[in-house]
VEXBATOR-744981 format. One record per residue (C-alpha): x, y, z; residue in three letters. Coordinates in steps of 0.5 Angstrom, whole numbers, padded with zeros to 4 digits. Last residue first. Layout:
BEGIN
<r><x>X</x><y>Y</y><z>Z</z><residu>ALA</residu></r>
...
***
This chain:
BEGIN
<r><x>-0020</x><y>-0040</y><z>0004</z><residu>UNK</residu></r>
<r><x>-0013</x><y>-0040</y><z>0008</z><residu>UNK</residu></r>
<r><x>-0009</x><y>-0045</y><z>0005</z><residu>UNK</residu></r>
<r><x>-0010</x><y>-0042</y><z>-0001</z><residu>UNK</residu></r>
<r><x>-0009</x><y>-0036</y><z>0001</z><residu>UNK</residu></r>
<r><x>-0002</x><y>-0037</y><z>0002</z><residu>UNK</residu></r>
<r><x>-0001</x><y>-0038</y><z>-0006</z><residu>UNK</residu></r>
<r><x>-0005</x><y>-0032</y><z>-0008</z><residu>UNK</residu></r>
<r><x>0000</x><y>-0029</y><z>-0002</z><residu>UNK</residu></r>
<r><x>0006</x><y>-0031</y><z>-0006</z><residu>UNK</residu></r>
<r><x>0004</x><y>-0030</y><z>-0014</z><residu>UNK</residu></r>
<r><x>0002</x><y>-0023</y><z>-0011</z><residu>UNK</residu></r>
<r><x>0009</x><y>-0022</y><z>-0008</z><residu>UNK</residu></r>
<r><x>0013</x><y>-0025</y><z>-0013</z><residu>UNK</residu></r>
<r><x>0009</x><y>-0019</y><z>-0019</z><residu>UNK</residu></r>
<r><x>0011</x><y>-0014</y><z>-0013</z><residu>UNK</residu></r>
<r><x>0018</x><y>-0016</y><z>-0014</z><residu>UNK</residu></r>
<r><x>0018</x><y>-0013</y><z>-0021</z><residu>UNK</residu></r>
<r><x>0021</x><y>-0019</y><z>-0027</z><residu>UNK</residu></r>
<r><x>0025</x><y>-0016</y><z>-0032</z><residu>UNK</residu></r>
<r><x>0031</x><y>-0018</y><z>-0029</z><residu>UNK</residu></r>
<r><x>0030</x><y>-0022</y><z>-0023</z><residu>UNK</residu></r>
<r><x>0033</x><y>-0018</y><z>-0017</z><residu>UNK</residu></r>
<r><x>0036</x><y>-0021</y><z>-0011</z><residu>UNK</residu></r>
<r><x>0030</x><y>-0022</y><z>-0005</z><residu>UNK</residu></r>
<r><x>0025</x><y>-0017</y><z>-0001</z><residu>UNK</residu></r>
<r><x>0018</x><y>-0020</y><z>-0001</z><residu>UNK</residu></r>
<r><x>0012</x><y>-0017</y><z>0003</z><residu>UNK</residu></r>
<r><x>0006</x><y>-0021</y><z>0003</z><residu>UNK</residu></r>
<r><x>0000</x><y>-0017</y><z>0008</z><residu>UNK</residu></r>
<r><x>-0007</x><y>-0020</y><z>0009</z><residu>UNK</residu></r>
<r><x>-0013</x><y>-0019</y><z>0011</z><residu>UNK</residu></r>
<r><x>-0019</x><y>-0023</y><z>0011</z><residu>UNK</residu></r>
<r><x>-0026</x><y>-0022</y><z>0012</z><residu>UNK</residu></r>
<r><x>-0032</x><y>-0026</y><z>0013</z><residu>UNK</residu></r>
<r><x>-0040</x><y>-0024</y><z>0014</z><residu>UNK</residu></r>
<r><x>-0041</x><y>-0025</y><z>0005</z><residu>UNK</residu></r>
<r><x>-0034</x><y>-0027</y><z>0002</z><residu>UNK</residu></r>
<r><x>-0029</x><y>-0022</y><z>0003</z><residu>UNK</residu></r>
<r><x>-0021</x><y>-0022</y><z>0002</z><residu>UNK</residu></r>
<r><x>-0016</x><y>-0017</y><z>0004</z><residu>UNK</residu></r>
<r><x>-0010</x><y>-0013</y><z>0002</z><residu>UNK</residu></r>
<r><x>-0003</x><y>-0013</y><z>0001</z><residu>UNK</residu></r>
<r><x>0001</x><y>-0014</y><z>-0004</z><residu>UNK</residu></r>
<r><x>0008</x><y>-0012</y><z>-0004</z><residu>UNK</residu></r>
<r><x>0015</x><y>-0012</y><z>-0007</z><residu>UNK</residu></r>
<r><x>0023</x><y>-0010</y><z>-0005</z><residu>UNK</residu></r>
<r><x>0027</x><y>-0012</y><z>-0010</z><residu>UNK</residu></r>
<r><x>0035</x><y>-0013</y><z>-0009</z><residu>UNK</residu></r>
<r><x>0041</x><y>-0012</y><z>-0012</z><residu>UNK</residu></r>
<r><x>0042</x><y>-0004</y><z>-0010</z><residu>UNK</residu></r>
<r><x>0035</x><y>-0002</y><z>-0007</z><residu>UNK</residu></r>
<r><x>0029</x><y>-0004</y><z>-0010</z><residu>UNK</residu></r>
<r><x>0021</x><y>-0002</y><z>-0010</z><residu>UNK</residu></r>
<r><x>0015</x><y>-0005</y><z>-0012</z><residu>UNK</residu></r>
<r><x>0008</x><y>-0003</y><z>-0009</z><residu>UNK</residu></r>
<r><x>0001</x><y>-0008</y><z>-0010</z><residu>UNK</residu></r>
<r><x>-0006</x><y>-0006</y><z>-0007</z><residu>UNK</residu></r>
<r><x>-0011</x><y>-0010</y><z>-0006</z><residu>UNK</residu></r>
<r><x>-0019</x><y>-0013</y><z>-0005</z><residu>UNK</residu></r>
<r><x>-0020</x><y>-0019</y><z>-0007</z><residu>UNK</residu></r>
<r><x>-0027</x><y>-0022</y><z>-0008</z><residu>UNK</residu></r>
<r><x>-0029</x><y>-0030</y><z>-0005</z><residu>UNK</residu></r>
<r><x>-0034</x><y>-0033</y><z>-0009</z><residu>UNK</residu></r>
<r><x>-0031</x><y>-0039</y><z>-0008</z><residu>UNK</residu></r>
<r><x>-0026</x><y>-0038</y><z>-0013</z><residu>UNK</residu></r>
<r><x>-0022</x><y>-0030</y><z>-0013</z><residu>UNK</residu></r>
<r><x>-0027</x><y>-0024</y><z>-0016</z><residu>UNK</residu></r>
<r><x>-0024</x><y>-0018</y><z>-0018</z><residu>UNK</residu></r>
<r><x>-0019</x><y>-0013</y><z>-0016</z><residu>UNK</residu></r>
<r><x>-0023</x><y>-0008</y><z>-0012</z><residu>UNK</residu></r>
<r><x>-0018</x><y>-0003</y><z>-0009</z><residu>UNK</residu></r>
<r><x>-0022</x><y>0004</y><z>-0012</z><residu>UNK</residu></r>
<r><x>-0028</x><y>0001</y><z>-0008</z><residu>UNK</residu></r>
<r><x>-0025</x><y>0001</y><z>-0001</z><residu>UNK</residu></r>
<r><x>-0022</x><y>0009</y><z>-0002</z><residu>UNK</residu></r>
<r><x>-0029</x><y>0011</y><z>-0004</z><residu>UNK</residu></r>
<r><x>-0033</x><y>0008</y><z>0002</z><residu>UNK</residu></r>
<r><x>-0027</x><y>0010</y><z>0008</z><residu>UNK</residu></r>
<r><x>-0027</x><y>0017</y><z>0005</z><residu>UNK</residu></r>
<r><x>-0034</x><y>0018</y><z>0006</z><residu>UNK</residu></r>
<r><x>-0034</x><y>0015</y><z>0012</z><residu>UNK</residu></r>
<r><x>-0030</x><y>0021</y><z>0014</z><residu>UNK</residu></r>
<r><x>-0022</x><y>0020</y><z>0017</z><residu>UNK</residu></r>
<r><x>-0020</x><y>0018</y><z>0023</z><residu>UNK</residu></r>
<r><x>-0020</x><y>0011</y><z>0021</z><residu>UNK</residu></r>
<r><x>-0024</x><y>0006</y><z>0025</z><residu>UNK</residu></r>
<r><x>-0028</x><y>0004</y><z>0018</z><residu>UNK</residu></r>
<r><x>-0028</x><y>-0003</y><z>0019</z><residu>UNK</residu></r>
<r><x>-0025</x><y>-0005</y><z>0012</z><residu>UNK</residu></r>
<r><x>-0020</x><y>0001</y><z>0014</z><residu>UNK</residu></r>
<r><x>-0019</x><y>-0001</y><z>0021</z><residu>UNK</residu></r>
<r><x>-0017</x><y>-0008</y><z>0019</z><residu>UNK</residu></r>
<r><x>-0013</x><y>-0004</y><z>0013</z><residu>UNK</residu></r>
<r><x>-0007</x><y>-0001</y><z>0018</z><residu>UNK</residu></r>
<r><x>-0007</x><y>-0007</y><z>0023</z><residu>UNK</residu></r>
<r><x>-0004</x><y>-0011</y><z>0016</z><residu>UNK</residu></r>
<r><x>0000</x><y>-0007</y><z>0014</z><residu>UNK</residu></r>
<r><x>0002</x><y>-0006</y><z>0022</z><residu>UNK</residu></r>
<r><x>0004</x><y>-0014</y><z>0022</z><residu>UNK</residu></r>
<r><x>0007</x><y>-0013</y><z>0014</z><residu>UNK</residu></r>
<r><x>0012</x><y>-0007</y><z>0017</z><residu>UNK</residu></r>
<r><x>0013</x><y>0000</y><z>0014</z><residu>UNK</residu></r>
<r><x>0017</x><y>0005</y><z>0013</z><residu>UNK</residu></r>
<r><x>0017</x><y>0012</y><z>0011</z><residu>UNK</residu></r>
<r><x>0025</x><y>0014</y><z>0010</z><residu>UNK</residu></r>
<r><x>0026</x><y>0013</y><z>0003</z><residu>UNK</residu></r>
<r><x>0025</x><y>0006</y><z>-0002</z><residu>UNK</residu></r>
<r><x>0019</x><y>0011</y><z>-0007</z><residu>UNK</residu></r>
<r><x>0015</x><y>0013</y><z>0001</z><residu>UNK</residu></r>
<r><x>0018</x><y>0019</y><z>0002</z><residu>UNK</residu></r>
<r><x>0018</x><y>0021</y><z>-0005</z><residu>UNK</residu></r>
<r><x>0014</x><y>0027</y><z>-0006</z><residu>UNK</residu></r>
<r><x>0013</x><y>0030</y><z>0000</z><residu>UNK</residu></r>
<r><x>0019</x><y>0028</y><z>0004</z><residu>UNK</residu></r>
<r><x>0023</x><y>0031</y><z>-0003</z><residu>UNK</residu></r>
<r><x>0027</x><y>0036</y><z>0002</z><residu>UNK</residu></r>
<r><x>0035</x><y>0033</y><z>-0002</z><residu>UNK</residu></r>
<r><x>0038</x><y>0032</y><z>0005</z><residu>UNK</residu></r>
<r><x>0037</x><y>0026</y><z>0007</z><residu>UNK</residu></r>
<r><x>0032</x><y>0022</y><z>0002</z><residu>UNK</residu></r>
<r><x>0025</x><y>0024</y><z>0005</z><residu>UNK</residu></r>
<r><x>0023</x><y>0027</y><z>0011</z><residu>UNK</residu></r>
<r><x>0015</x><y>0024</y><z>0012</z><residu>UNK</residu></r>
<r><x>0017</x><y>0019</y><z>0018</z><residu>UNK</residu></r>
<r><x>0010</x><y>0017</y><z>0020</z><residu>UNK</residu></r>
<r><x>0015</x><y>0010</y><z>0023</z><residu>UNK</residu></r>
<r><x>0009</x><y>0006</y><z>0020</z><residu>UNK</residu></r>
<r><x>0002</x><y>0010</y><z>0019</z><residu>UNK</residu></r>
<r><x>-0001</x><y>0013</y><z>0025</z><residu>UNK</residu></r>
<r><x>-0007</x><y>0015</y><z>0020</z><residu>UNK</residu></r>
<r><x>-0007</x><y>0022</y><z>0025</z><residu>UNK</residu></r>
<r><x>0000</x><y>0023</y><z>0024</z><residu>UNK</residu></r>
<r><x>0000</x><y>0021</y><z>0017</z><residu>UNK</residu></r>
<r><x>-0005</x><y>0026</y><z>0016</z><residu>UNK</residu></r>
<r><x>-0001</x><y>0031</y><z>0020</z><residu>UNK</residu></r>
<r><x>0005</x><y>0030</y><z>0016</z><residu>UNK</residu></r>
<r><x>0000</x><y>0031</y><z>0009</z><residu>UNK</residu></r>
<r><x>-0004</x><y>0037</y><z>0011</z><residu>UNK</residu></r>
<r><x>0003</x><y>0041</y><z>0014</z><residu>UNK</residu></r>
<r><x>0007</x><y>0039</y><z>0008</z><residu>UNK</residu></r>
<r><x>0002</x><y>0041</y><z>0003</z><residu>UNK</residu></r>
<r><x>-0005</x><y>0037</y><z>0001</z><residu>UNK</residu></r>
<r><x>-0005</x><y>0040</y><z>-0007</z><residu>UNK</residu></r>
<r><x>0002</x><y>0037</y><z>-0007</z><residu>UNK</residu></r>
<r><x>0002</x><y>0031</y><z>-0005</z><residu>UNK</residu></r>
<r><x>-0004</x><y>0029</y><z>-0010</z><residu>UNK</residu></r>
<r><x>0000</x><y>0031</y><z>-0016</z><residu>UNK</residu></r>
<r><x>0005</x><y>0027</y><z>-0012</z><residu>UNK</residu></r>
<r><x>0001</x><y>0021</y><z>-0013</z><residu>UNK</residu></r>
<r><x>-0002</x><y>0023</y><z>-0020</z><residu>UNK</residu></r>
<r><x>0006</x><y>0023</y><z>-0022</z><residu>UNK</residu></r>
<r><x>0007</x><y>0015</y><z>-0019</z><residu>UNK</residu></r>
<r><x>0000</x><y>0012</y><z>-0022</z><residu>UNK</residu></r>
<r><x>-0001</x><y>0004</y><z>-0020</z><residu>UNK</residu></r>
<r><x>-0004</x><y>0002</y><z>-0026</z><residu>UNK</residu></r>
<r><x>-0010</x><y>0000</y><z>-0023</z><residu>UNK</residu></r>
<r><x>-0010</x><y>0005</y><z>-0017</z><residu>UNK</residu></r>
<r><x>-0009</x><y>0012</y><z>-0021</z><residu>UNK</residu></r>
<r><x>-0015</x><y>0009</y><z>-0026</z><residu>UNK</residu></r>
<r><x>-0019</x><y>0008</y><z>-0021</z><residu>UNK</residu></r>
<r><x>-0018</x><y>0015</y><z>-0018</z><residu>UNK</residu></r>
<r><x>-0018</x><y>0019</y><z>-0025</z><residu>UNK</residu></r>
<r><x>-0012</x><y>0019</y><z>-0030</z><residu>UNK</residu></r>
<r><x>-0010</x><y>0023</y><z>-0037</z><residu>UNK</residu></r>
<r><x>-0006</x><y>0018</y><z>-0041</z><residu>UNK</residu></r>
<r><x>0002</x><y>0018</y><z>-0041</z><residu>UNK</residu></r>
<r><x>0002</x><y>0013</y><z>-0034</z><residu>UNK</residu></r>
<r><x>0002</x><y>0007</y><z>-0039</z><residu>UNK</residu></r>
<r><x>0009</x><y>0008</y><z>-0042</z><residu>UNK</residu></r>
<r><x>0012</x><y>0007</y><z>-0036</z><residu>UNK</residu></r>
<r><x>0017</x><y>0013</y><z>-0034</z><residu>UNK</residu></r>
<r><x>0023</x><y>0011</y><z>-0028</z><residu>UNK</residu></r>
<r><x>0025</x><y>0015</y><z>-0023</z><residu>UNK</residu></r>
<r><x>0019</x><y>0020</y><z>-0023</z><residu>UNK</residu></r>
<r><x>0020</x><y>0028</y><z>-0021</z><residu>UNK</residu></r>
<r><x>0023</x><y>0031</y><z>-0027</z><residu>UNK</residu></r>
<r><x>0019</x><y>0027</y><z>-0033</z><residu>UNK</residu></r>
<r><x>0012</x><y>0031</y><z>-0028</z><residu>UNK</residu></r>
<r><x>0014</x><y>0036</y><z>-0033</z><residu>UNK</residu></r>
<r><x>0011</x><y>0033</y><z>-0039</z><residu>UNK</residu></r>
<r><x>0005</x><y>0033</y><z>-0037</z><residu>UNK</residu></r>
<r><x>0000</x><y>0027</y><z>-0036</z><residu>UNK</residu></r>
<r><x>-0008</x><y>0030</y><z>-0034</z><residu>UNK</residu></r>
<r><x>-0011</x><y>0030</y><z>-0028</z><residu>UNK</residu></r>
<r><x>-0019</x><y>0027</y><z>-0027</z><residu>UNK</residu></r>
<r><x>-0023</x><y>0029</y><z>-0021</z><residu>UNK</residu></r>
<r><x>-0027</x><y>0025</y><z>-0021</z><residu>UNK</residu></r>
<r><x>-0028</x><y>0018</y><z>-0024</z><residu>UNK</residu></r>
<r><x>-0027</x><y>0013</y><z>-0017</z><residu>UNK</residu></r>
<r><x>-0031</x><y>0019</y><z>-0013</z><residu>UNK</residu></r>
<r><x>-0029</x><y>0026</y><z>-0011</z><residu>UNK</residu></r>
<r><x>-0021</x><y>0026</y><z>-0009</z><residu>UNK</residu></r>
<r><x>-0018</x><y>0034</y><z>-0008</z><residu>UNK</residu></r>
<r><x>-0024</x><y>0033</y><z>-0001</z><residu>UNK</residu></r>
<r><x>-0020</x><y>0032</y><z>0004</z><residu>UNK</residu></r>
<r><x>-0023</x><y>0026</y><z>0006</z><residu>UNK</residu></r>
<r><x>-0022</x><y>0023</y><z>-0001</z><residu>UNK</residu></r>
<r><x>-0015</x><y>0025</y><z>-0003</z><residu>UNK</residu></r>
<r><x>-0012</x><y>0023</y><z>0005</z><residu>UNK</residu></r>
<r><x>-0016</x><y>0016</y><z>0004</z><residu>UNK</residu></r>
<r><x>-0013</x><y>0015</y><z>-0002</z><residu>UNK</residu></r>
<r><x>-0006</x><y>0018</y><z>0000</z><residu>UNK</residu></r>
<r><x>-0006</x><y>0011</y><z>0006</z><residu>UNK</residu></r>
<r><x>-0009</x><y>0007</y><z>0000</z><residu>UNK</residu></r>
<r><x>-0003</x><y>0010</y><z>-0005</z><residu>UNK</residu></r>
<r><x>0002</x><y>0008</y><z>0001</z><residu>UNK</residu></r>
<r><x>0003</x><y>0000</y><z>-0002</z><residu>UNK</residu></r>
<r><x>0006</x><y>0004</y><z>-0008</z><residu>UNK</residu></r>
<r><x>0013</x><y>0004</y><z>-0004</z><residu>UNK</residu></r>
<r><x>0011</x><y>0002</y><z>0003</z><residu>UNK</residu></r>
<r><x>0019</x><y>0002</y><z>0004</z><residu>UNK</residu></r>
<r><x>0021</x><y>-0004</y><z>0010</z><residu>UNK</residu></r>
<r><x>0019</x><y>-0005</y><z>0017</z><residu>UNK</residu></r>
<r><x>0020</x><y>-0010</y><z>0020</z><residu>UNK</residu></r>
<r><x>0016</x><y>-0015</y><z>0024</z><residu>UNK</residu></r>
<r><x>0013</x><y>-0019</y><z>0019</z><residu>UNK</residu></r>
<r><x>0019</x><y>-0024</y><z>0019</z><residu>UNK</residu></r>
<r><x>0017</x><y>-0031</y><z>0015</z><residu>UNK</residu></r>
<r><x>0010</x><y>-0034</y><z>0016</z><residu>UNK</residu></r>
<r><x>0003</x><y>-0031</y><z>0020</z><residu>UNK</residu></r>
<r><x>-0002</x><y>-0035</y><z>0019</z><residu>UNK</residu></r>
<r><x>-0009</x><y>-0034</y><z>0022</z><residu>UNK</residu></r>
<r><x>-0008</x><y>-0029</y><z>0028</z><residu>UNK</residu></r>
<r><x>-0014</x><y>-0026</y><z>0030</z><residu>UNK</residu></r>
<r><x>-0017</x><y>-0020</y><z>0030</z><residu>UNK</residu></r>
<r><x>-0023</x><y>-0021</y><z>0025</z><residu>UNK</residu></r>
<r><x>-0020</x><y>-0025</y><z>0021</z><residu>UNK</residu></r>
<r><x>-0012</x><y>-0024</y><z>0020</z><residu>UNK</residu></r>
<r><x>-0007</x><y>-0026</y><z>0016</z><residu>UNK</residu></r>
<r><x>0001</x><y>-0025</y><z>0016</z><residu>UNK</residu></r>
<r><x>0006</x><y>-0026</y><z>0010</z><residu>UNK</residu></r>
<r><x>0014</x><y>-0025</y><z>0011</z><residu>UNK</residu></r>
<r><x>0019</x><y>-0025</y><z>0007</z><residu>UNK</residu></r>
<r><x>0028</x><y>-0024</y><z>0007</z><residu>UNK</residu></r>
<r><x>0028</x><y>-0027</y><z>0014</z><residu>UNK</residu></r>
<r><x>0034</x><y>-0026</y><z>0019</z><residu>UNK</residu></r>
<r><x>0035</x><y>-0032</y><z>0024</z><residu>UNK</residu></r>
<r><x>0033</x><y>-0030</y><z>0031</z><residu>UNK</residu></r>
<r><x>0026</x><y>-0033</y><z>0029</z><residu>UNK</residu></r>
<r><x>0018</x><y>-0033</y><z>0031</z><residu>UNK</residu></r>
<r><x>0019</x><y>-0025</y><z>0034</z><residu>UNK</residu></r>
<r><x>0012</x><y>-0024</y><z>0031</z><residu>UNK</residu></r>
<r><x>0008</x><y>-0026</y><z>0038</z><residu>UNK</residu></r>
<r><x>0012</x><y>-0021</y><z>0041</z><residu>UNK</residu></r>
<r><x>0009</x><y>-0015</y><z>0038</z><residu>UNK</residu></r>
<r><x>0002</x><y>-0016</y><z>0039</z><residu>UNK</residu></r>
<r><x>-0004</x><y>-0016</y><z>0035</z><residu>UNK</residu></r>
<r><x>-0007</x><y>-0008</y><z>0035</z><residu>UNK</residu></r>
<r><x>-0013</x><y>-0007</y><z>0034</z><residu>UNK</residu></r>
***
């Protein structure tokens, strides 16, 4: 399913959030600019998901379980104080585990990971990395060359929800479940994944996802990109925005 280009260009004047809803393949709220494409940033571990379940490196929500290593000091911008424990699937989502992803990466190898990407069609699938420095592997999608739109966010999660991915059914199963976030009123039960990046003053914040209730499902995708507020990562504005947006829509 892919939602026209076109029907996105809603203003010539430049926008610095979007937000886009879908229910089975049509449009039910589209605001701000969602046709540009912007890092994926923690958003991609639902892409990495797929890639660790179909591959076989990842089994199941609780398996396999990496432990924290000193040495992964070396490739994370910043440490949170919640990644220093051992980490399985469901944990990796939860608390948004940056080493567990490039331990990830690295089992699949550059020719394994480029070719998921081609296969997902995720984004622009650039896999370079910050120029001249050969970390595509490891850090293409931390506020570097892989990008991403809210509308093909969103075209990307409508196959996952379907399982239309050319990946197993498997990989579908488990990478749905480890993005479960609870139950929402109206026995709606939320699905999601959060990203949070910045580049000079400003944050760059995610949440995408979906909500489901009973034969209904809709799909989502909040992108912010706004002057920074210290303390506050810009996927914490993200979430509050799209749970607004979706009020109007449950």
């Amino acid at each position: 399913m892919k939602i026209p280009f076109l029907i996105f260009l809603l203003s010539a004047q430049m926008c610095f959030a979007g937000f886009v809803a879908i229910e089975n393949g049509e449009i039910l709220s589209v605001q701000g600019d969602v046709s540009e494409q912007h890092p994926p940033c923690s958003t991609f571990k639902i892409a990495l998901s797929l890639m660790g379940f179909d591959s076989g490196i990842l089994h199941n929500a609780h398996a396999p379980v990496w432990e924290w290593r000193e040495e992964y000091r070396e490739q994370l911008p910043d440490i949170l104080d919640r990644w220093k424990q051992p980490h399985d699937p469901e944990l990796w989502m939860i608390n948004s585990c940056l080493w567990y992803s490039q331990v990830l990466t690295q089992k699949l190898g550059v020719e394994l990971f480029e070719d998921y990407l081609y296969r997902l069609d995720y984004g622009n699938g650039d896999a370079s990395g910050d120029p001249g420095k050969g970390n595509g592997l490891t850090h293409c999608w931390l506020m570097s060359s892989l990008k991403i739109s809210p509308v093909e966010q969103v075209e990307f999660l409508y196959r996952l929800t379907r399982g239309e991915l050319p990946v197993s059914a498997h990989a579908h199963e488990k990478a749905r479940q480890i993005l479960y976030r609870g139950r929402l009123k109206g026995e709606w039960e939320l699905y999601g994944k959060t990203g949070s990046g910045s580049v000079d003053d400003l944050s760059n914040g995610w949440f995408v996802g979906w909500v489901q209730n009973g034969e209904r499902t809709i799909i989502f995708a909040q992108h912010i990109l706004e002057k920074k507020v210290e303390g506050v990562y810009g996927s914490a504005i993200a979430i509050e925005r799209a749970l607004e947006n979706l009020k109007d829509l449950l």
